[in-house]
N, C-alpha and C positions, 0 to 999 in steps of 0.2 A: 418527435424529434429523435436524431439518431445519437450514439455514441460511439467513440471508437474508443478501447479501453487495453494501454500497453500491459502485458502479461508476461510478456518473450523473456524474459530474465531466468536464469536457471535454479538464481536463492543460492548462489557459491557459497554467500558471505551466512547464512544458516543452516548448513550441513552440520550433521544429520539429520536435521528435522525435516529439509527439504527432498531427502532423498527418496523419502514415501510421498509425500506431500508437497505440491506446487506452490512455491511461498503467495499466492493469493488468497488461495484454500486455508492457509494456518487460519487456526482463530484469533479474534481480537475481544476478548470478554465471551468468549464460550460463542463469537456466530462467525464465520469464517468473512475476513476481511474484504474479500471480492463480495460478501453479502454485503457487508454495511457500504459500501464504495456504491454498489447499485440501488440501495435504498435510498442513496441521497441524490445521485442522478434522477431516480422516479421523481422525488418530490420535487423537483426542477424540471420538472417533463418531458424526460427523457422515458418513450415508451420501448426505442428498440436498441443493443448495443452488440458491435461486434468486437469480438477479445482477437485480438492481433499477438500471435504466437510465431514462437519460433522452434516447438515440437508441437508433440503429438497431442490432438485436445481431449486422449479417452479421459483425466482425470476428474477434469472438467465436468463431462458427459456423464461421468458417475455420478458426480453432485448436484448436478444437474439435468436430469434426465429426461425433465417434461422440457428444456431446452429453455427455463422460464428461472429467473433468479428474483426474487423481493420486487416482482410485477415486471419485469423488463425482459422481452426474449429476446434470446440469445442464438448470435452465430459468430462462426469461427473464421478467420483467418489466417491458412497456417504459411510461415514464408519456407519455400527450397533451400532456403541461404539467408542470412543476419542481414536485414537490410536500415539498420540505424534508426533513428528515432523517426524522421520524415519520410524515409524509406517506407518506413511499417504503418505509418499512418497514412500516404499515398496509397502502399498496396491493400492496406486492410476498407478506407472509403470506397475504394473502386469495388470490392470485393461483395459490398453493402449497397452500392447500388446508388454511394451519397453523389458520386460525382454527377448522376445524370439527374438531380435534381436541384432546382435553384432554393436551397434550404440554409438554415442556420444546425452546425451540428457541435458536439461537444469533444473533445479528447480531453483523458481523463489517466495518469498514472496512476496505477495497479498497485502499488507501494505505500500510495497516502492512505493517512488515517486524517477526517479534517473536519470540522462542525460549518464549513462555508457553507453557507445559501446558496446554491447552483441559481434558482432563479433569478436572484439579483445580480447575478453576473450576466448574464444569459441579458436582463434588462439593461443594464447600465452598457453591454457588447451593442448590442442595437441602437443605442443614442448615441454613439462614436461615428454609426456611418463606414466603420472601417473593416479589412478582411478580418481581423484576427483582432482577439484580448486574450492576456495571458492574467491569473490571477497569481497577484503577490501578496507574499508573508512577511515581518519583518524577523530578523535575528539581530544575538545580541551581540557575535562578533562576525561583522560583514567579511573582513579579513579570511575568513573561509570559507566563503562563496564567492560566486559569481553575482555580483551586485544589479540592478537593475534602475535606471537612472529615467524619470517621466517629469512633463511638464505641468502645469497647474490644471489643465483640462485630463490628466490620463495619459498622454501620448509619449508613446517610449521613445526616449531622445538616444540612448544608448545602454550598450551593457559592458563594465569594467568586471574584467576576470580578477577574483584576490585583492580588492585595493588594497594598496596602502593608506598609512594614516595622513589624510588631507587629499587624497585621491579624490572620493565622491563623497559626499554629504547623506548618500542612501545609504538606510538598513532593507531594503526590500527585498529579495531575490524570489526567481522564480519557482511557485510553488505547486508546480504541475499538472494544472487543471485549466485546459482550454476553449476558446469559444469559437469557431471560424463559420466564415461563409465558403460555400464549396467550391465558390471561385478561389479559393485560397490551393487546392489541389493540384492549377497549374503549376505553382512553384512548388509540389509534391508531385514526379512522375510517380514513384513507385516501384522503377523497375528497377534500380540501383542503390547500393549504399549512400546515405545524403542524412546530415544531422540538421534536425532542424535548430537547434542551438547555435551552431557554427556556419548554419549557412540560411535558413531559411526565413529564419528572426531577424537575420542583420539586413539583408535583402527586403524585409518588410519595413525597418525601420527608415530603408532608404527612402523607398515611397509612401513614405507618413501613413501607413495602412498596420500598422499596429501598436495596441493601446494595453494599458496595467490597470487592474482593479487590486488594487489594496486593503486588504481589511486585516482583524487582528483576533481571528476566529482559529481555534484551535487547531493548530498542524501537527502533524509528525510526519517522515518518511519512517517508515516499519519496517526496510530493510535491511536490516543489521541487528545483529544479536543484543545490543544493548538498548536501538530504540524497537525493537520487538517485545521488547520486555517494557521498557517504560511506557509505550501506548496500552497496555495492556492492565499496569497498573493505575497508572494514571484515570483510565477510564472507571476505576472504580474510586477514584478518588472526585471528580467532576462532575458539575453539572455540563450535561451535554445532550445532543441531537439522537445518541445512538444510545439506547438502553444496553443492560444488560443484566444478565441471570448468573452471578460470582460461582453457586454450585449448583451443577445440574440433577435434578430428578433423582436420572438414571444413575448415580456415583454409589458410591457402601463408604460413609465417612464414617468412621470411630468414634462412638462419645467422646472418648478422653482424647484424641486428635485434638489438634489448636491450627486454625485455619486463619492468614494475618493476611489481605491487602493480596490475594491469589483469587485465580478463578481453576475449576475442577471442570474437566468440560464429562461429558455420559462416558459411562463405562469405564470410568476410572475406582481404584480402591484404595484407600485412606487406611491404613493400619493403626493398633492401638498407639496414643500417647507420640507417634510423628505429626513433625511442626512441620508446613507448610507456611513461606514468608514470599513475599512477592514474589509470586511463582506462576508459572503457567501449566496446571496438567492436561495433558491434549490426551484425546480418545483412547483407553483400553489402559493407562499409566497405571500402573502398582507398585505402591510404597508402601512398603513394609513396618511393622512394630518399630517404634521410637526411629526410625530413620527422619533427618534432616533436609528438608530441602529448601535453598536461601537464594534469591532472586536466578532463579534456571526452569528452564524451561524442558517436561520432561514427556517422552511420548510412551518409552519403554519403564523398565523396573530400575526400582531401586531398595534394595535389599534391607534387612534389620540391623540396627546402630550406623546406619551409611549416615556422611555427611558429605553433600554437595551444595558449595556456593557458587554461582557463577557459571555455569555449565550447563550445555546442550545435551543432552539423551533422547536419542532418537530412537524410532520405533524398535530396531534390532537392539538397543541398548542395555546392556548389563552391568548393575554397578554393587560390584560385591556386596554380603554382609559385612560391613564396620571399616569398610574406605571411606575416606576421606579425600575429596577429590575440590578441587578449584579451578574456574577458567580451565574447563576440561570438555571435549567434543567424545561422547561415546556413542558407537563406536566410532575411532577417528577418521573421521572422512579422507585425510590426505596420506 
C-alpha cells in the first residue's frame, strides 16, 4: 500500500531550529518525527511512501540515504510552485504512480504525533464503500477548530468552521490522516492550487463518498513551538505505540547534572551540576557548568550560569555565560 505524506511546510513557526533542520526531521523523543509517522504507516501496511515537498529533498536524502525510512521506501515529490493541500496530494499520487492503479492509498500529515491504528482505519475506510475517510480527534474546545459533524454509520454530513456555542453538538475535527481510493485523484488534478479542506471535502460530502473514523488515541500536531515541546514530553510521560531512548549513548552527561522530563538526543554535552527540565537537546547541544535549561528546545550552546525558559536555540545559537533569557528564538530568525 502506498502513502503520500505532506512535508512542504517550511517550520516558520520553529525557526531556528528549522533552519538547519526540516521540521519532519526534528526529533520527537530522540528518533526523528518523520521516523515514528513512518513506523506507524508500516504497521498498517503501508510498504511504499512518497513525501510531497515543496523544496529541495537533499535533507531528507541525508537521512535517508538507503531511500528506506522504519521499513518503508521512499520517494519524493518536489512541487515548481505551492500547490495547497489537494494540489500536492494530486501532484505527489500521480508522481508515485497511485493514479494508475485501482488501490486503496493513505495521506498522512507530516506534523502529527498520534498512537492511531492505521490498520483499523484502513478496515473500517473499506466497510463504508466510500472514496475517502478522514480520521477524527476530539478537543476540548471545538470553538477553535473546524468542527466535523458525521451521522450514526461515519458519514460526514458537514463541517462547521469555529462554531459557536449551540452551533454543532461535535467535539471531533480533522486530525490529518487519510484513507482514499484513487478514484478520489479525479477531484485532485494536481496541476493547480486546490485545498482539499475548502474544496475537495465539501464536494465529497456532496456525493455521500466521504466518511469520519473517530477514536480518542493520542494526538498532537508538533508544529509549533509549544506542542513541539509538549509531544516530546509527554511521550516520556505515556504509555504509547512509539518508544523511546530519554538519553542517548552517545551524550557526556555530568554526575552531578539533574536530567527532569527531557530527552538528550547523541553528541550532546551535559556540563557539571546544569539542570535540564522538559527540554529537548537535539544533536551536538552544549551546556555548560550549572547553566539552566526549562522547557526549550536547544540545538546550539548554552554557556555557564545561563538561564533559559521557554526558548528556541538553534544550531548557530549562542547564549552567553549568565543570561537569562525567556520566550527567546537564538539566533533570531526575524
Amino acid at each position: 500500500m502506498h502513502a503520500v505524506v505532506l512535508v512542504g511546510g517550511f517550520g516558520t513557526r520553529l525557526r531556528p531550529l528549522t533552519l538547519s533542520t526540516p521540521k519532519p526531521l526534528l526529533p520527537i523523543g530522540n528518533l526523528p518525527l518523520l521516523e515514528r509517522l513512518m513506523a506507524s504507516l508500516a504497521r498498517g501496511g503501508v510498504t511504499d511512501a512518497v513525501l510531497s515537498l515543496g523544496f529541495k529533498p537533499e535533507p531528507f536524502l541525508r537521512a535517508f540515504p538507503s531511500n528506506v525510512c522504519a521499513g518503508v521506501k521512499l520517494t519524493y515529490a518536489v512541487e515548481d510552485r505551492p500547490l495547497d493541500t489537494a494540489g500536492a496530494i494530486g501532484f505527489a499520487a500521480r508522481h508515485a504512480g497511485i493514479n494508475k492503479n485501482d488501490e486503496t492509498f493513505i495521506v498522512a500529515n507530516g506534523d502529527v504525533l498520534t498512537d492511531l491504528d492505521i490498520a483499523k482505519l484502513v478496515s473500517f475506510h473499506r466497510s463504508t464503500g466510500a472514496q475517502g475517510t478522514i480520521h477524527l480527534t476530539p478537543v476540548d474546545d471545538p470553538s477553535q477548530f473546524g468542527v466535523v459533524e458525521t451521522n450514526s454509520q461515519g458519514q460526514v454530513l458537514r463541517f462547521v468552521e469555529k462554531p459557536e456555542p449551540g452551533q454543532s453538538t461535535s467535539r471531533n475535527v480533522n486530525a490529518g490522516t487519510y484513507v482514499f481510493e484513487s478514484s478520489v485523484l479525479q477531484r485532485m488534478p494536481g496541476v493547480a492550487p486546490m485545498s482539499i479542506e475548502r474544496e475537495t471535502f465539501p464536494e465529497m460530502v456532496r456525493d455521500s463518498q466521504l466518511f469520519g473514523f473517530a477514536t480518542t488515541d493520542y494526538w498532537i500536531d508538533a508544529g509549533r513551538p509549544d506542542t513541539y515541546m509538549r509531544a516530546n514530553v509527554e511521550l516520556l510521560q505515556r504509555k504509547s505505540i512509539h518508544a523511546v531512548t530519554p538519553v542517548s549513548a552517545e551524550s557526556v552527561v555530568a554526575s552531578s547534572a539533574t536530567v527532569t522530563l527531557s530527552t538528550i538526543d547523541r553528541g550532546c554535552t551535559v556540563g557539571q551540576n546544569a539542570r535540564i527540565i522538559r527540554s529537548v537537546l537535539l544533536t551536538g547541544a552544549k551546556i555548560d557548568d550549572n547553566a539552566v535549561v526549562v522547557d526549550s528546545a536547544v540545538m546550539g550552546h548554552v554557556g555557564s550560569f545561563a538561564e533559559v525558559t521557554s526558548c528556541l536555540v538553534g544550531a548557530d545559537g549562542e547564549v552567553r555565560s549568565g543570561a537569562v533569557l525567556r520566550d527567546a528564538k537564538v539566533p533570531d530568525p526575524s
